[in-house]
LUMPA-689044 format. One record per residue (C-alpha): residue in one letter; x, z, y. Coordinates in steps of 0.25 Angstrom, whole numbers. Layout:
BEGIN
{ropa "a",{X,Z,Y}}
...
END
This chain:
BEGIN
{ropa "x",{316,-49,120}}
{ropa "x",{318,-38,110}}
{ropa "x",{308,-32,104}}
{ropa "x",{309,-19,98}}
{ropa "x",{309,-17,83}}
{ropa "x",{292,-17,77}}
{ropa "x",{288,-4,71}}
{ropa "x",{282,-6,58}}
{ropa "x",{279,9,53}}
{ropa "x",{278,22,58}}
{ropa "x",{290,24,54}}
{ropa "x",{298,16,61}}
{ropa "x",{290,18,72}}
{ropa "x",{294,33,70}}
{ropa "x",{308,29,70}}
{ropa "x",{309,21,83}}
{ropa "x",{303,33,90}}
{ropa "x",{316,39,87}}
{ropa "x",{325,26,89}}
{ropa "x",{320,20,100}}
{ropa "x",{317,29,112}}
{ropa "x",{317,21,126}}
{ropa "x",{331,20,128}}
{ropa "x",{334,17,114}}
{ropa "x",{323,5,112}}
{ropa "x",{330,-2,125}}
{ropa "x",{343,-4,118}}
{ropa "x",{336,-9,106}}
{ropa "x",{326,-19,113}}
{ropa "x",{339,-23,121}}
{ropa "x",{335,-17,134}}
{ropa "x",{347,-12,145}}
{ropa "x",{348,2,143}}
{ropa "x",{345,13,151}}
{ropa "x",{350,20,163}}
{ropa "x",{343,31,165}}
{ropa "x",{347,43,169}}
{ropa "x",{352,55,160}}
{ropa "x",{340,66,159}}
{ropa "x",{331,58,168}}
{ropa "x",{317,61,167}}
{ropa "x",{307,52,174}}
{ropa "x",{292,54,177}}
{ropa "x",{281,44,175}}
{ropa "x",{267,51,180}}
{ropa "x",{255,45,174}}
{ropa "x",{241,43,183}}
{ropa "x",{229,37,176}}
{ropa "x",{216,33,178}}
{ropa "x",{215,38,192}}
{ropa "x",{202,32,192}}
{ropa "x",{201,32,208}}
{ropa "x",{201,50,207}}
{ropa "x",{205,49,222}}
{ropa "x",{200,65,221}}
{ropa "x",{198,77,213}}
{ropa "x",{187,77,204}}
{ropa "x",{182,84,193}}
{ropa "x",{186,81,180}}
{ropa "x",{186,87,166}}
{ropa "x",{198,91,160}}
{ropa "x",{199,95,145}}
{ropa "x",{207,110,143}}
{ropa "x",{210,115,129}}
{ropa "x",{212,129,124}}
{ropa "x",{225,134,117}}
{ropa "x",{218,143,108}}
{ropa "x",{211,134,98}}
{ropa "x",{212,120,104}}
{ropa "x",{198,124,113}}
{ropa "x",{195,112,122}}
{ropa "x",{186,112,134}}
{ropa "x",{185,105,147}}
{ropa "x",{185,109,162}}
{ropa "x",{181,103,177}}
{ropa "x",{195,104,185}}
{ropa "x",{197,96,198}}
{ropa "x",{205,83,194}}
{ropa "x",{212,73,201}}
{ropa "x",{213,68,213}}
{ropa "x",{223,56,218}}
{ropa "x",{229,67,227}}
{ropa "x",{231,78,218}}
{ropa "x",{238,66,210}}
{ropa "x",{248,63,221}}
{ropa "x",{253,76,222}}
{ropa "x",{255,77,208}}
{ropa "x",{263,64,207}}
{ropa "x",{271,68,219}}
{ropa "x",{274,81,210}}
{ropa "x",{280,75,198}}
{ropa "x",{287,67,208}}
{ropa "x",{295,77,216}}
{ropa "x",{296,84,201}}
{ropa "x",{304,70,197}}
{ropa "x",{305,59,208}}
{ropa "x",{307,49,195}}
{ropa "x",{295,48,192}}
{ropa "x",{284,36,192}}
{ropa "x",{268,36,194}}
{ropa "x",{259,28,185}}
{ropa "x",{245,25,188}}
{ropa "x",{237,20,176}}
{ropa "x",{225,16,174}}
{ropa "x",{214,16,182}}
{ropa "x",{214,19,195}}
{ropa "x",{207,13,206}}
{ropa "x",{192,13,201}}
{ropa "x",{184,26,196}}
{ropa "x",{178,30,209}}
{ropa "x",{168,27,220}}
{ropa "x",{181,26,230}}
{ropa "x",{186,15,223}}
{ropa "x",{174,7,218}}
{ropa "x",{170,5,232}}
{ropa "x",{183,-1,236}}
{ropa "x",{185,-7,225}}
{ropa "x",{197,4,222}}
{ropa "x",{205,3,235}}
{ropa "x",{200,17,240}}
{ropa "x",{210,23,227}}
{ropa "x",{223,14,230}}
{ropa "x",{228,21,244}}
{ropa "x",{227,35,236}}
{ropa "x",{234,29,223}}
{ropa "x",{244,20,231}}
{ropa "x",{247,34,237}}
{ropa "x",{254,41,223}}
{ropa "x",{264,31,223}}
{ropa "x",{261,27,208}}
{ropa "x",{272,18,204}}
{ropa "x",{265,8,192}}
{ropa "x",{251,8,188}}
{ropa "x",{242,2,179}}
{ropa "x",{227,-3,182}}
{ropa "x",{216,3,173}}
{ropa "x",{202,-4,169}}
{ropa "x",{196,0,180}}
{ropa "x",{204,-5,192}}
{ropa "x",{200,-18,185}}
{ropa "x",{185,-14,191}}
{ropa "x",{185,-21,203}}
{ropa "x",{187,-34,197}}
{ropa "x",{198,-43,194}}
{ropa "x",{200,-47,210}}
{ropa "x",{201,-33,214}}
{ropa "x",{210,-32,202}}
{ropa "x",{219,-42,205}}
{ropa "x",{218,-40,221}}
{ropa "x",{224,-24,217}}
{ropa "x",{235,-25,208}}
{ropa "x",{240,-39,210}}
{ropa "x",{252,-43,217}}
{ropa "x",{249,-55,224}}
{ropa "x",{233,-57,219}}
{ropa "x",{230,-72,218}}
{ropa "x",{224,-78,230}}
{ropa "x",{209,-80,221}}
{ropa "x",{208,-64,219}}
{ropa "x",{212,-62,233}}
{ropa "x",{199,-74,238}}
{ropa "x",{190,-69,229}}
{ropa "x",{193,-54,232}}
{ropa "x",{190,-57,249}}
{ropa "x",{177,-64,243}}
{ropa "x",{171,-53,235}}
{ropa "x",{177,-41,239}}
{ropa "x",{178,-32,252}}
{ropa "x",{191,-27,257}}
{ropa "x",{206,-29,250}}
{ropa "x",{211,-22,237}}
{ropa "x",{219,-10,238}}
{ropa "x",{232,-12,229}}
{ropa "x",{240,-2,224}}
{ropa "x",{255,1,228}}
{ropa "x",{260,3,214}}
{ropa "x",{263,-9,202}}
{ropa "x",{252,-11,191}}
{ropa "x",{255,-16,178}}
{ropa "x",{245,-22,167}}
{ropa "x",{254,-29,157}}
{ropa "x",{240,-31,149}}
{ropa "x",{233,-38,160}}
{ropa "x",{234,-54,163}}
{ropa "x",{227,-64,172}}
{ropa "x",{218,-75,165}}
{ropa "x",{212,-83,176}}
{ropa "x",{217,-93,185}}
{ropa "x",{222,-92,197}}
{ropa "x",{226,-78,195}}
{ropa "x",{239,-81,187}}
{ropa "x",{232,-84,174}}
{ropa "x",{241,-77,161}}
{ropa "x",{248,-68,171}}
{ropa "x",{249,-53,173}}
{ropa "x",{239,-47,183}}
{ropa "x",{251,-36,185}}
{ropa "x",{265,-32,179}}
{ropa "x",{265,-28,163}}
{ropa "x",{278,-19,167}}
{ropa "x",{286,-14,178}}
{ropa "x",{300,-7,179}}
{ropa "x",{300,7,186}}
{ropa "x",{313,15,191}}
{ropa "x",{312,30,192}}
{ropa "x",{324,40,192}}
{ropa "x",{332,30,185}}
{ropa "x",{324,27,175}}
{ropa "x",{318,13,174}}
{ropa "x",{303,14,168}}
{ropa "x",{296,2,162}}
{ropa "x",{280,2,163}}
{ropa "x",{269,-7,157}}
{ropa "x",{258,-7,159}}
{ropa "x",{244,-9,153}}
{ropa "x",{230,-9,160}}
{ropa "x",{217,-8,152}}
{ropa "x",{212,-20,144}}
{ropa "x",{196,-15,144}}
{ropa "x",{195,-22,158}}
{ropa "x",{187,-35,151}}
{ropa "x",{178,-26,144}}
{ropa "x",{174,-18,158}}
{ropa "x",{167,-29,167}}
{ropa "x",{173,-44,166}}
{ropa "x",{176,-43,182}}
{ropa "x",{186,-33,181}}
{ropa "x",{194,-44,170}}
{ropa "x",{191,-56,177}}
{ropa "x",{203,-65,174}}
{ropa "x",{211,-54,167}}
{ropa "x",{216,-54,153}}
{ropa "x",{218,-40,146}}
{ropa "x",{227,-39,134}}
{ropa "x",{220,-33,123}}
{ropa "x",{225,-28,109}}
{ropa "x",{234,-19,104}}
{ropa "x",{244,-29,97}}
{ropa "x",{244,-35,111}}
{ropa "x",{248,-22,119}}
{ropa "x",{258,-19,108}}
{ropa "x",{265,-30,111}}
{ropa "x",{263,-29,125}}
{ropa "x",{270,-15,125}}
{ropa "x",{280,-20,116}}
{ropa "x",{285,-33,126}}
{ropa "x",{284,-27,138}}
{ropa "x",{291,-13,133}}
{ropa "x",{302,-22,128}}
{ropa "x",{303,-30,140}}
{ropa "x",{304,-17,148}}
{ropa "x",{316,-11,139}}
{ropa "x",{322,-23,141}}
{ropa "x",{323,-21,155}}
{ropa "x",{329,-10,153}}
{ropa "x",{318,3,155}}
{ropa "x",{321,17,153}}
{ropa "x",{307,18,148}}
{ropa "x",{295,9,146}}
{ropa "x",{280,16,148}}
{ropa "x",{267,10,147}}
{ropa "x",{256,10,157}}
{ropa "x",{242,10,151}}
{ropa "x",{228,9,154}}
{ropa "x",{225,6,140}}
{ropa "x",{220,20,138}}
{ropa "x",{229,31,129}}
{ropa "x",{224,26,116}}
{ropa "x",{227,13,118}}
{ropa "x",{241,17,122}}
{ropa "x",{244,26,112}}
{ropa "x",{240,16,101}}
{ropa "x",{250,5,106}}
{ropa "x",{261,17,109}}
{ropa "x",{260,19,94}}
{ropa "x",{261,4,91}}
{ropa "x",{272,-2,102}}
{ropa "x",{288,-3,100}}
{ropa "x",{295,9,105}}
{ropa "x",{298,5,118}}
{ropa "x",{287,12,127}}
{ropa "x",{289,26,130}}
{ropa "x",{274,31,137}}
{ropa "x",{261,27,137}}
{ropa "x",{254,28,150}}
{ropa "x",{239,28,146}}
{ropa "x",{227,26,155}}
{ropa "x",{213,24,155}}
{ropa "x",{207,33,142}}
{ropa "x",{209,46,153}}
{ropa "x",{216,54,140}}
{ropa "x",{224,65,143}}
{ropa "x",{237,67,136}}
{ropa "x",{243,80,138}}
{ropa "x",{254,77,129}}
{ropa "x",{261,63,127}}
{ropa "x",{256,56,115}}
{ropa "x",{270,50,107}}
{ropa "x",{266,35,98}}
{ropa "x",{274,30,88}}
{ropa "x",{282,21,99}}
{ropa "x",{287,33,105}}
{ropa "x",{278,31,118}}
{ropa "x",{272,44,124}}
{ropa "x",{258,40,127}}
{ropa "x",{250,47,139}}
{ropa "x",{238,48,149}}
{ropa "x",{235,58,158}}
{ropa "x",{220,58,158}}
{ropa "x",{217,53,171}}
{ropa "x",{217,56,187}}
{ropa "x",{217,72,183}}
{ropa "x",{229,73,177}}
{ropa "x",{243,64,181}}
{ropa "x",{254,62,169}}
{ropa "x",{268,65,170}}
{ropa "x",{278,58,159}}
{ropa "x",{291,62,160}}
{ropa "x",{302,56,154}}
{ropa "x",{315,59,150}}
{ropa "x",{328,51,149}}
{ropa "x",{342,55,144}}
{ropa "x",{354,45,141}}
{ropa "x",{344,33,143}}
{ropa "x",{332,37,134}}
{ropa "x",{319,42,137}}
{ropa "x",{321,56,129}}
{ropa "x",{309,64,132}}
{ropa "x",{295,64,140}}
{ropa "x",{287,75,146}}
{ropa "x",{271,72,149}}
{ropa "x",{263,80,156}}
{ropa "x",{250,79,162}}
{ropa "x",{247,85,176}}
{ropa "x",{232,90,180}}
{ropa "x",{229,85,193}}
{ropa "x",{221,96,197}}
{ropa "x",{216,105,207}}
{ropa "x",{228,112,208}}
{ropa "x",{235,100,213}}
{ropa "x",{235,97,228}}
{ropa "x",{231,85,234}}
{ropa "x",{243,76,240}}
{ropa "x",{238,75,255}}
{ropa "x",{241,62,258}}
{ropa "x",{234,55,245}}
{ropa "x",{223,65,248}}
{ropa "x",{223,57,262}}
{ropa "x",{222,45,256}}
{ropa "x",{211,49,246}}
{ropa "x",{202,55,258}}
{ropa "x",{203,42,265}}
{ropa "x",{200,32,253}}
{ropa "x",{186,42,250}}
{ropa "x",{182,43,266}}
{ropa "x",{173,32,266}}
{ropa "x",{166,37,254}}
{ropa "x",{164,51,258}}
{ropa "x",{156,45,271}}
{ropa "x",{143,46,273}}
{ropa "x",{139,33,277}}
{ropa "x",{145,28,267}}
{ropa "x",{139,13,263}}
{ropa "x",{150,4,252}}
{ropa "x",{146,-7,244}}
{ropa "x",{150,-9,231}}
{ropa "x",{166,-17,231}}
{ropa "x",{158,-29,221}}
{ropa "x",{149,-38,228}}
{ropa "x",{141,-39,213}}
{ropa "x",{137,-24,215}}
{ropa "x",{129,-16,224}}
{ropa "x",{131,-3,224}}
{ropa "x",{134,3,237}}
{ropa "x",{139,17,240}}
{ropa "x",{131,24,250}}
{ropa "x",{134,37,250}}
{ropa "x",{149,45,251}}
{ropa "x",{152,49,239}}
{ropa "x",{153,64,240}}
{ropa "x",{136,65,239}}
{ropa "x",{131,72,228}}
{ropa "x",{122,65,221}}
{ropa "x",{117,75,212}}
{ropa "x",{121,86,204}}
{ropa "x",{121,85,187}}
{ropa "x",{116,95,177}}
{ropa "x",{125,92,167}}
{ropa "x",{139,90,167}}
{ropa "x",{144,75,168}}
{ropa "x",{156,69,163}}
{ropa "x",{161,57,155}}
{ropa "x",{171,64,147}}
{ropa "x",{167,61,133}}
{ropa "x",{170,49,126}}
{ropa "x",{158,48,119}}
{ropa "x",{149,54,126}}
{ropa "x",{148,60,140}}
{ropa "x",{139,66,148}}
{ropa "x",{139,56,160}}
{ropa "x",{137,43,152}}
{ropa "x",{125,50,146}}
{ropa "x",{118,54,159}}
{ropa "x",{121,40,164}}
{ropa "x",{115,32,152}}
{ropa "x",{103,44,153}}
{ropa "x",{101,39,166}}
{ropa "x",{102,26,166}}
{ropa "x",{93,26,152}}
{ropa "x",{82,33,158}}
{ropa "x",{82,26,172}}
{ropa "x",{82,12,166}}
{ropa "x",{72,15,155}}
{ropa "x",{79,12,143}}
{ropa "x",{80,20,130}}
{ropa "x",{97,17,130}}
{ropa "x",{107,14,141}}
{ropa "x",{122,12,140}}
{ropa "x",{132,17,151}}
{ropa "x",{147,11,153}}
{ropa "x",{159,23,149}}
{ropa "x",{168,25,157}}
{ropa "x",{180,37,160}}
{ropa "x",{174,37,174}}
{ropa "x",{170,53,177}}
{ropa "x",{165,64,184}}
{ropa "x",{165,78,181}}
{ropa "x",{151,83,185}}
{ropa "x",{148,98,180}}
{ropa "x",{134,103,177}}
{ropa "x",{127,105,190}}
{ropa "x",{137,98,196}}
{ropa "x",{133,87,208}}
{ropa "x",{136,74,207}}
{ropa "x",{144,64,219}}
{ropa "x",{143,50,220}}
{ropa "x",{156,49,220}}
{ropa "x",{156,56,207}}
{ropa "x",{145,45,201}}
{ropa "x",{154,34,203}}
{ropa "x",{167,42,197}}
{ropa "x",{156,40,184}}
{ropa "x",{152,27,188}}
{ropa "x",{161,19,197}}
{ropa "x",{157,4,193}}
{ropa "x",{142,-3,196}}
{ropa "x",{137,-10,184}}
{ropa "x",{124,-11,183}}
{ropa "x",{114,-5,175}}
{ropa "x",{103,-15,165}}
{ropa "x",{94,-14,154}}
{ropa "x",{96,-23,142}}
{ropa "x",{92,-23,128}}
{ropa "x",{100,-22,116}}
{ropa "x",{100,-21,100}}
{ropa "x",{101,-10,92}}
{ropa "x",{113,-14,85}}
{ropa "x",{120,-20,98}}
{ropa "x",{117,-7,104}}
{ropa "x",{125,1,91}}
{ropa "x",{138,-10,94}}
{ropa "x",{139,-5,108}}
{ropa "x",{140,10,104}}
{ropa "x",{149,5,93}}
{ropa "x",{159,-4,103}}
{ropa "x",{159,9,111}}
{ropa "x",{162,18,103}}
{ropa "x",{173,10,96}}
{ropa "x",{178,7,111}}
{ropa "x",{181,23,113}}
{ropa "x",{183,28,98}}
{ropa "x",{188,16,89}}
{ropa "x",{203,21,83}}
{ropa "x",{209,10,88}}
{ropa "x",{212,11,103}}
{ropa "x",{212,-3,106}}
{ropa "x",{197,-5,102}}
{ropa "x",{195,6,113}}
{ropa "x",{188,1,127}}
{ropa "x",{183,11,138}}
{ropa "x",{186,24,130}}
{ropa "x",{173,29,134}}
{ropa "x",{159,27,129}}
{ropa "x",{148,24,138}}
{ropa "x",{134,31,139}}
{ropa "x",{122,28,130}}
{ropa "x",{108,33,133}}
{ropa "x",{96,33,125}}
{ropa "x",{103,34,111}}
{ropa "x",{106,44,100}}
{ropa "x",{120,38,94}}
{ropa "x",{128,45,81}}
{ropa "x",{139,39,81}}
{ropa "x",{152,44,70}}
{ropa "x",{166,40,81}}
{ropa "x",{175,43,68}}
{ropa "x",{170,31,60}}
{ropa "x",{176,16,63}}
{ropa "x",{174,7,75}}
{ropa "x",{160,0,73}}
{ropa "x",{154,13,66}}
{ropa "x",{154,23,73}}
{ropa "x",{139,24,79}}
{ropa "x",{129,30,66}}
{ropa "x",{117,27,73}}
{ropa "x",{110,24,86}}
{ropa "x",{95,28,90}}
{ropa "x",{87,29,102}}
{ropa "x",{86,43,109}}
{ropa "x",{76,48,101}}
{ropa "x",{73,38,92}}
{ropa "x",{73,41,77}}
{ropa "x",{78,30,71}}
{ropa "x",{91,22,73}}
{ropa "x",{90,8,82}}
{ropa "x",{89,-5,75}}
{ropa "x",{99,-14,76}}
{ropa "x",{88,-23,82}}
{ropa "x",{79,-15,91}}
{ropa "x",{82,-18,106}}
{ropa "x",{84,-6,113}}
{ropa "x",{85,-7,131}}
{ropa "x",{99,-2,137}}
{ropa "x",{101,-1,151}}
{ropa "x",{117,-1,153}}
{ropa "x",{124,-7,164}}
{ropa "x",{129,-21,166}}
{ropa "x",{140,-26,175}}
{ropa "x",{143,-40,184}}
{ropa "x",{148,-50,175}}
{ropa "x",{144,-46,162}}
{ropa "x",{142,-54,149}}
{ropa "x",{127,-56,146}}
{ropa "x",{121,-46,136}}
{ropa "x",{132,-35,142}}
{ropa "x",{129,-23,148}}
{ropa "x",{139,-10,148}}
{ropa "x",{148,-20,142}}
{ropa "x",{141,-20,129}}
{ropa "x",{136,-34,125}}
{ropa "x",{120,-39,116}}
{ropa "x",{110,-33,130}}
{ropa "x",{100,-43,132}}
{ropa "x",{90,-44,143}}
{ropa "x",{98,-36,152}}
{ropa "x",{91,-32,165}}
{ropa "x",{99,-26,177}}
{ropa "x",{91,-10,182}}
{ropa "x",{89,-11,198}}
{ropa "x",{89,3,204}}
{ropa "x",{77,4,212}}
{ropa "x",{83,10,224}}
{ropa "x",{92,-2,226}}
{ropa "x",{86,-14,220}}
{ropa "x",{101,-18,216}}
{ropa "x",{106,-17,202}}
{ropa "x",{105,-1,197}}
{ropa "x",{121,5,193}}
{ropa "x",{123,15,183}}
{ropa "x",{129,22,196}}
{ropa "x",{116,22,205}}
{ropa "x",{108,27,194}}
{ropa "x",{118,39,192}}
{ropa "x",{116,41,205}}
{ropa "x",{102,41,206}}
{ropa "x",{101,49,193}}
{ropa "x",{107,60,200}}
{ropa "x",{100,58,213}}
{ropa "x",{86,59,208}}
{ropa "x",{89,70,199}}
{ropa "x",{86,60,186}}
{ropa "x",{101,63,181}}
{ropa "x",{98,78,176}}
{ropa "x",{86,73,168}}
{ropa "x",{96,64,160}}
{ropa "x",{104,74,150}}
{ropa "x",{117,68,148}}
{ropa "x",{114,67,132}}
{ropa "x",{123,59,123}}
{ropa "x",{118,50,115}}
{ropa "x",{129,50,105}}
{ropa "x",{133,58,95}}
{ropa "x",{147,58,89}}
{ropa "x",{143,63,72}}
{ropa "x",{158,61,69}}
{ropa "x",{160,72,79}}
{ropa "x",{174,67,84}}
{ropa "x",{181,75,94}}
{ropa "x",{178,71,110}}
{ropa "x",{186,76,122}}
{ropa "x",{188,87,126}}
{ropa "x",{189,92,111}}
{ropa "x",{196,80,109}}
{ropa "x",{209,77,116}}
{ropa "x",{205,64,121}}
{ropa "x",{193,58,126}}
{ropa "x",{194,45,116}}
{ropa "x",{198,47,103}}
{ropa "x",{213,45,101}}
{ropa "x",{218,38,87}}
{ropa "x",{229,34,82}}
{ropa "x",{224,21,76}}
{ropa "x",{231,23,61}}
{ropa "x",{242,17,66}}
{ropa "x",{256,18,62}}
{ropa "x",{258,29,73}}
{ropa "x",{264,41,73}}
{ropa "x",{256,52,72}}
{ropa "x",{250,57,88}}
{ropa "x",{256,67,97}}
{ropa "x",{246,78,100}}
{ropa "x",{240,78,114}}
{ropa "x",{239,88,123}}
{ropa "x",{226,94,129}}
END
């Protein structure tokens, strides 16, 4: 194989932009040389992080003012997998060469799809006719089986036993390839060393032969050890360099018009190996961080990089061929709005996967035979209204996080409590009632919640490991990209300064003097099936952890059912949603900030970034 020539400045880099567009870098790594079309313009629409949105919700979408760069937000009517299909159906009478790609997560985010362990979501998605996909971190939830039973070809016969034994009902499957070039099998008998699916795949619109890899998330291992049972993530950044080298080469070789990448890395991620690769790739297709690029963001390999937020808004790259050389790109970012109508027969679809959640009578156990949690009531009941706004879009700090570690503070009677982030949401206004089915769109998983002690200074690492986790300059020491809630303590934390010294000091609520490094201080957090001892939240050094029974039930409480019951009771609305943190570096958050985690450049040898759009 020939591999193109290594960059070694930004000089050259800048030079090879020039040199070696798509058409050009085939004839230099060897590859056949292309056939397209004269003046052909193909379309590649981008979905991502559909999160299971079968319908309309509210969600909160960032506006900015011409006249002085003003930024504010505003509630609009967002999403919908119907509204989506009618769009996709759209661009594709505007140009019938075009391709749909599904990225990241998709089929767990909702109470719909935790209930069926996500088959509620595939009739509707099966429905767009998406041609390649890429699974997220999240539709890894439902275990390895569930995993493998979904996206595998031909599952091997010990996942097909054990899911009969533990689980009710089949998987639904997608009609659509996945790829995870990233993602390999570790234990016996399911082809230990191999691929769990395709790293590539060849596609053929309009004449144009497009060549996708494609990356899922590597955070899985770090979420719950069942969802990574067996599995082997790649992990560094030398390593996805020469992942995207190889297999970009291997494409061109096989004669592509045009190689893109397909990642649920998250947009940072992505746009730190754009600027690091062999020219070779020509877009980015980001998942999983739910940024929103108006404008394509050019790296110094020449690759666009994008994302399209998530299920509000839907992607549409453009790219243009003349004489056999990709020449030009047009992106642009649909709203999937209220304006939009509803494609009636994927509205069918949706009104039929939702039916039995809508039913009064409703009775559904939890799809895990370790969890109880059933669902008795539809999903449409109110279960109380919220004097505040709740949300979880800031980074640092969000009003639902601090309700929920409010409420789980005060109703296990501990002076601190720690709640899991996630980019999970709901967009309740002040006065606004409150759905069960909107509870679990903030809480669609069932740990359980536990009090255990902790040192001072072990309690200072956790705030640190989490803020370098969603701040740290360099993109591949990011995890999540989303801070979880902490009740019960006064930080002041600096974000500008380095990884590992970012928090300035931590007290108690109320207490005058800064925690010792020795003084035990009791934390109720949640703790998960399988976890390492000492773990809880997937923070390590608890000890003498004791699981909190809900005294209505008798089983194990989740942080769900004490939402719930928050509300219910009327406790919620005597919890202020107060952060706890305090930012004395006072580094710009969204909406004021383009993005919701910060973007660096990582004082590379990168060209300098394109400005993004609002």
């Amino acid at each position: 194989m020939i591999q193109p020539p290594r960059m070694t400045s930004l000089a050259a880099a800048c030079v090879a932009l020039v040199v070696l567009s798509s058409a050009a870098y085939a004839e230099v790594s060897g590859g056949a040389r292309s056939s397209v079309e004269e003046g052909k313009t193909i379309t590649l629409i981008h979905l991502n992080d559909l999160h299971a949105n079968l319908v309309p919700h509210d969600d909160m979408v960032r506006i900015a003012s011409d006249e002085g760069g003003a930024v504010a937000t505003r509630v609009e009517s967002r999403g919908g997998i119907a509204r989506i299909a009618t769009l996709v159906d759209r661009i594709r009478r505007d140009n019938p060469a075009s391709l749909l790609l599904n990225v990241g997560d998709t089929y767990h985010g909702g109470v719909e799809a935790l209930y069926t362990r996500g088959n509620a979501i595939v009739p509707a998605v099966n429905a767009l006719g998406v041609d390649v996909g890429v699974p997220g971190n999240w539709d890894f939830a439902y275990g390895a089986i569930t995993t493998r039973m979904r996206y595998q070809e031909e599952p091997a016969l010990p996942a097909r036993l054990l899911e009969w034994l533990f689980f009710p009902g089949s998987v639904e499957r997608p009609n659509f390839p996945n790829l995870a070039a990233n993602l390999r099998q570790t234990m016996p008998p399911f082809s230990r060393g191999d691929l769990l699916l395709p790293a590539t795949l060849v596609l053929e619109t309009g004449g144009v032969r497009v060549g996708f890899i494609g990356l899922t998330s590597d955070i899985v291992t770090r979420m719950a050890s069942p969802f990574a049972w067996g599995f082997e993530f790649l992990e560094g950044e030398d390593a996805y360099r020469e992942l995207i080298d190889e297999a970009a080469a291997e494409l061109r070789e096989q004669g592509v018009d045009t190689v893109v990448v397909m990642s649920e890395l998250g947009l940072h991620r992505d746009l730190r190996l754009a600027n690091l690769i062999q020219p070779g790739v020509d877009v980015f297709f980001s998942a999983h961080t739910h940024e929103l690029t108006r404008e394509a963001m050019r790296s110094a390999s020449g690759a666009l990089v994008v994302e399209a937020g998530n299920d509000g808004n839907l992607g549409r790259m453009d790219l243009v061929f003349r004489d056999g050389r990709l020449v030009d790109h047009r992106w642009s970012v649909l709203d999937v709005d209220a304006s939009v109508p509803e494609d009636p027969e994927v509205a069918a679809l949706v009104r039929e996967a939702r039916a039995p959640f809508l039913a009064e009578d409703i009775d559904m156990a939890y799809p895990a035979p370790w969890v109880e949690m059933p669902l008795d009531r539809p999903i449409d009941h109110v279960i109380g209204h919220s004097e505040f706004a709740l949300h979880r879009r800031g980074v640092l700090h969000n009003p639902f996080n601090n309700l929920l570690a409010e409420v789980i503070r005060r109703a296990a009677g501990t002076p601190v409590s720690m709640t899991p982030g996630f980019r999970f949401d709901a967009i309740v206004s002040p006065g606004g009632g409150i759905t069960v089915e909107q509870a679990y769109r903030y809480l669609p998983i069932a740990p359980s919640l536990a009090i255990g002690e902790i040192r001072g200074a072990d309690l200072r690492d956790i705030l640190e490991v989490e803020l370098t986790r969603v701040f740290s300059p360099d993109a591949f020491e990011h995890s999540g990209g989303w801070l979880g809630g902490f009740g019960g303590l006064d930080v002041e934390v600096d974000l500008a300064r380095p990884d590992g010294e970012r928090v300035l000091s931590v007290r108690l609520s109320g207490a005058s003097a800064p925690l010792h490094d020795d003084e035990i201080v009791r934390v109720a957090s949640c703790v998960r099936p399988f976890d390492d001892e000492g773990v809880m939240c997937s923070n390590p050094n608890f000890r003498d952890i004791e699981r909190l029974e809900n005294p209505a039930t008798g089983r194990d409480w989740t942080p769900l059912e004490m939402f719930v019951d928050a509300f219910e009771s009327g406790r919620a609305n005597e919890s202020r949603p107060v952060s706890s943190i305090r930012d004395r570096g006072e580094v710009p958050a969204w909406p004021r900030a383009r993005f919701m985690q910060p973007l660096h450049s990582h004082n590379d040898e990168s060209a300098p970034l394109a400005h993004v759009g609002h």
